[in-house]
N, C-alpha and C positions, 0 to 999 in steps of 0.2 A: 519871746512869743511871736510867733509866722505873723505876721498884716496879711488877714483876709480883705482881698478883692473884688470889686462888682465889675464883670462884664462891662466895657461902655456901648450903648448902641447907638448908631452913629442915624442923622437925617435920613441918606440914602439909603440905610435898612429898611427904615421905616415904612418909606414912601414907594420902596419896591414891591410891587405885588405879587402875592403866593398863587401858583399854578397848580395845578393837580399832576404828576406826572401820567405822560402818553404812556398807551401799554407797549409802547417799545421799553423805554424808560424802566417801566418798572416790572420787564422781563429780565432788563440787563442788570438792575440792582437788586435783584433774586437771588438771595444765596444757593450754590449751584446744588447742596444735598436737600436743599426744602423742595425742591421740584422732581415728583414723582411721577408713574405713569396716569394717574390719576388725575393730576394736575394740569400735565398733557390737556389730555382729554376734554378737559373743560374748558382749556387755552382754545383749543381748537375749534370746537363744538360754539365758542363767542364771534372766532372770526364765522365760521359758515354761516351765524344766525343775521351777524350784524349789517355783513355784506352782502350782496350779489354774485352770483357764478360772472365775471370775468372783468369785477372790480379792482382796479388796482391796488387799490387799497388793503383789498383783502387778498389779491398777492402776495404783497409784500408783508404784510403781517406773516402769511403763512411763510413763506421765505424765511422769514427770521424766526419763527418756531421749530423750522425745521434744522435750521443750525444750532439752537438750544437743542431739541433734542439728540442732532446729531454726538455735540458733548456730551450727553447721559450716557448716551449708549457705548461712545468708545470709553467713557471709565465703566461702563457698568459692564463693558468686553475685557478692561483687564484686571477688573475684581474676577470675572466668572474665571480666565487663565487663572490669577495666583491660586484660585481656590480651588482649581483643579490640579495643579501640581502641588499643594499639600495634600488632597486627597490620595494622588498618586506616591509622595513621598511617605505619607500615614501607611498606607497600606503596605508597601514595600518593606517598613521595619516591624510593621503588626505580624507579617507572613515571615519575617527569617525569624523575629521570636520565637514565633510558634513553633516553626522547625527545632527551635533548641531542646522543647520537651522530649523528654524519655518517652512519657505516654500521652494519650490521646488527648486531644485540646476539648474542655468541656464546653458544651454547645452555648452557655450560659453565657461565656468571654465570646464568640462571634459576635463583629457588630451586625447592627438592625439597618436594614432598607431605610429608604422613606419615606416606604410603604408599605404594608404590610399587601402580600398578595391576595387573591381572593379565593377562598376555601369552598369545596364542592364544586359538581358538575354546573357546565353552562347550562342557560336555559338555551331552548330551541332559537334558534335568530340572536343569540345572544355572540358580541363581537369582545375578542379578548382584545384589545387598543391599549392593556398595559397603563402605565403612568400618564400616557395622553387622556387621561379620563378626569387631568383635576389638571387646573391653571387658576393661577393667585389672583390675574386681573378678575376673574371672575367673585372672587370672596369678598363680601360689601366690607366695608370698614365698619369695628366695633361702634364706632359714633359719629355724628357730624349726619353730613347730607349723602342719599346715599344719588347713585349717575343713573338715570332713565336709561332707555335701551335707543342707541344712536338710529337717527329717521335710514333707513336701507333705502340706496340712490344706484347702484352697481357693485362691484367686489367679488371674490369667488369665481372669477372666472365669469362673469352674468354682466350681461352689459345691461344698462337705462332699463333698454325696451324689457329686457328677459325679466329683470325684478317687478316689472308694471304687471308683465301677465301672469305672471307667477304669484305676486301678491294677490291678484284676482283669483285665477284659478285654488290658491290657498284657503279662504275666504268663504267661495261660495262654495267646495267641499266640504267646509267646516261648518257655515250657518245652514246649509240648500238653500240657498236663496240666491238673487241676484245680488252681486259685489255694489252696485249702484243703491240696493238698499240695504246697504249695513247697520248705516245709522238709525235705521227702525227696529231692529234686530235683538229682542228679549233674551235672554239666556234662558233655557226651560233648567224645571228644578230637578232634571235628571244630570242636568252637567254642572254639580257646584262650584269647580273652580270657573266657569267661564264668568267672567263679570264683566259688565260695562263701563267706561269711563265715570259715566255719570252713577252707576251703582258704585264704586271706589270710592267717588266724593263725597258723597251720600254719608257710605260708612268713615271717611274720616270726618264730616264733621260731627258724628256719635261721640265718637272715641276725642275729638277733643274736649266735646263740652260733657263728658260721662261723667268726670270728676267735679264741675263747676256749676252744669248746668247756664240755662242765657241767661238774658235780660229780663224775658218775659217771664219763665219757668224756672223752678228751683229745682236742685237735685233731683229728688223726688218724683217732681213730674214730669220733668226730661224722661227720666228714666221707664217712667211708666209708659210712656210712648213705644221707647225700644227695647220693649220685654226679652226681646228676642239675643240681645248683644249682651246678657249676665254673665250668658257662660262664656261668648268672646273676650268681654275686657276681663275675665278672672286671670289674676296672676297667678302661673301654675309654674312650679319647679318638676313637676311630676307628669310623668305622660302628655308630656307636651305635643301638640300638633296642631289643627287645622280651627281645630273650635276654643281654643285658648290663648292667652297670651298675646293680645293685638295690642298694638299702638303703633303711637307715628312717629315718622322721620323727615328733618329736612328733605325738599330734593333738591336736588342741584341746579343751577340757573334759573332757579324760582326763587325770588326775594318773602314770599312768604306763603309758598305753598309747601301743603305737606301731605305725604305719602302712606297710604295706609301697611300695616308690615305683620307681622307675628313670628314668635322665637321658633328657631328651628329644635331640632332632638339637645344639639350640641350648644342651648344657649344661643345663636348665632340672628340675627334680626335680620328676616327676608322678605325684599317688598313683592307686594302683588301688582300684576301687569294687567292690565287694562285689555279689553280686546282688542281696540284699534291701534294697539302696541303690541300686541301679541304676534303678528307677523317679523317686526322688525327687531325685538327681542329674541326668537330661534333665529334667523339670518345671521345677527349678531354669534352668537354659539356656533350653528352649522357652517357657517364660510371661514370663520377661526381656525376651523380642525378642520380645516380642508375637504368639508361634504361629508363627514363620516357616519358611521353609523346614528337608531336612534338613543345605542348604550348610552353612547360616549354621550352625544346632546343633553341628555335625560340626568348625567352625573353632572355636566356644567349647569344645569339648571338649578338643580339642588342646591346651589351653592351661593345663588342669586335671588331664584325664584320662589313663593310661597305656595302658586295655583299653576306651575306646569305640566299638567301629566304629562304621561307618552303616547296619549292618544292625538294629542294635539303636535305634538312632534313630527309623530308616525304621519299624519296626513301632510307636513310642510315636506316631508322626504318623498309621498308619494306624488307631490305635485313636481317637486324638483326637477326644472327642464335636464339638469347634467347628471342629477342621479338615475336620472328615466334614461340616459342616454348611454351609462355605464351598463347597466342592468344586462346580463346575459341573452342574447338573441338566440334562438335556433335557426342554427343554418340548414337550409334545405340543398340538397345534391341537385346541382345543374342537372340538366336535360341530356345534355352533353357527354357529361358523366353518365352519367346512369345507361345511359346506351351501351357504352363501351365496355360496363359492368357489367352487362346485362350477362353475355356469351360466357361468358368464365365462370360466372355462377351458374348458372347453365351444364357447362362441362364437366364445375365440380358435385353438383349432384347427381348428372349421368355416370362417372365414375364412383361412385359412394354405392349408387344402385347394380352395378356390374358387380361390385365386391360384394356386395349383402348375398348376391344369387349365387 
């Protein structure tokens, strides 16, 4: 029979003292497929919060983030090649197959997109952008905490200053008021999805204590409080949308704040933005896709968002310094021109009139 053994631990184990690893340390002892784009994100979002804009510190932290992620990407560039030369090798033997038939290939055996196109006429203003109208960073994770919408500093082509007066200009289009007084700014009950910070926190602390109730108050008379949230917290598999199915979620870089949310048509858990986030959640979406339409915005939000219309959209597009700047101009005909115009048009309807007679 084997002689089990005991470890021996020796004085200087003992007496050696346990460290927490630095987040170098425990970027570099990260297994390399546990770190996602999501992950990124929060890595990153620690250095901006923890340091100063021209902290060495946080330099160098991002430095070495950025060589982590540099290795994502060059494997996550030659996973997209191999998967692209099987798609091309798949297809090359799908297509001589096909050719072996005597008769016509049944539509049933073509394979499917990845997406299904969209069926019927555009609407008026409506921008065909194709498969740019869905990206995955944008889809929250089924569980866990979901990432607030990053503070908008520059990007898109928008330097410091342009974001500052653009957020303003954005702002006071949307409330009429001065941008200086935002933070007094009600939401009227004509625009339901606009909510305020403090109205978000409001409703999640409902929706935590709906099932528990406090200290003070018991189920019952919690509830009798907020008469108004029966139909919110009702769990609905059916018809699901804006007045049903709320709860909350981690959020991210909050040790114990939580986010108020509600299921989308697809089951899918979407949080609501805040108004004094609301500028920098479209930013987020519109500088992504390169300024594009309010289609394309209005589909990434979906996919994020619980309370974005496209009314809200429409106005960050009409403030948009570089969208206002694309926008078609009418050229008006020099002076110059139109002189030299002038004679010729002139002669050709002196000749038009000789003919008629």
């Amino acid at each position: 029979m084997e002689e089990l053994t005991t470890p021996v631990t020796t004085m200087e184990e003992l007496t050696t003292p346990v460290t927490a690893p630095s987040p170098e340390e425990e970027i570099e002892s990260t297994p390399r497929q546990s770190l996602t784009a999501a992950d990124h994100t929060v890595i990153i979002s620690r250095a901006l919060s923890l340091h100063p804009p021209g902290s060495p510190t946080r330099d160098t932290l991002l430095l070495q983030y950025l060589r982590s992620i540099a290795i994502d990407l060059e494997a996550a560039e030659e996973d997209a090649a191999r998967a692209q030369k099987r798609v091309e090798d798949t297809r090359a033997i799908f297509d001589k197959t096909a050719e072996l038939l005597s008769g016509k290939l049944d539509v049933s055996l073509m394979p499917k997109g990845e997406k299904l196109r969209k069926r019927g006429r555009k609407r008026k203003g409506e921008e065909d952008e194709g498969d740019g109208d869905y990206d995955e960073r944008f889809v929250p994770p089924p569980e866990g905490p979901l990432f607030p919408p990053m503070i908008a500093t520059s990007g898109g082509g928008m330097t410091e200053l342009d974001v500052q007066e653009h957020r303003r200009a954005f702002y006071e289009k949307l409330t009429e008021m001065p941008y200086e007084n935002l933070h007094e700014y009600v939401p009227p009950v004509t625009m339901p999805n606009l909510r305020t910070r403090a109205q978000l926190d409001e409703y999640a602390y409902v929706a935590k204590h709906w099932e528990t109730g406090t200290e003070t108050e018991d189920v019952k008379a919690f509830r009798r409080q907020y008469k108004t949230f029966y139909t919110k917290m009702k769990v609905s598999t059916e018809n699901v949308g804006r007045r049903t199915g709320h709860h909350l979620r981690p959020l991210a870089g909050s040790i114990d704040r939580e986010v108020f949310c509600r299921y989308g048509k697809n089951g899918e858990s979407l949080m609501y933005v805040a108004l004094e986030d609301l500028y920098d959640a479209i930013f987020e979406i519109h500088t992504l896709k390169g300024h594009r339409g309010w289609q394309s915005c209005k589909k990434l939000a979906n996919l994020k968002y619980a309370n974005l219309p496209q009314d809200h959209i429409r106005i960050f597009l009409e403030t948009c310094p570089l969208c206002l700047g694309r926008k078609k101009v009418k050229v008006e005909t020099p002076a110059s021109v139109a002189e030299e115009i002038e004679p010729v048009v002139e002669e050709v309807a002196l000749n038009e009139e000789v003919a008629t007679v």
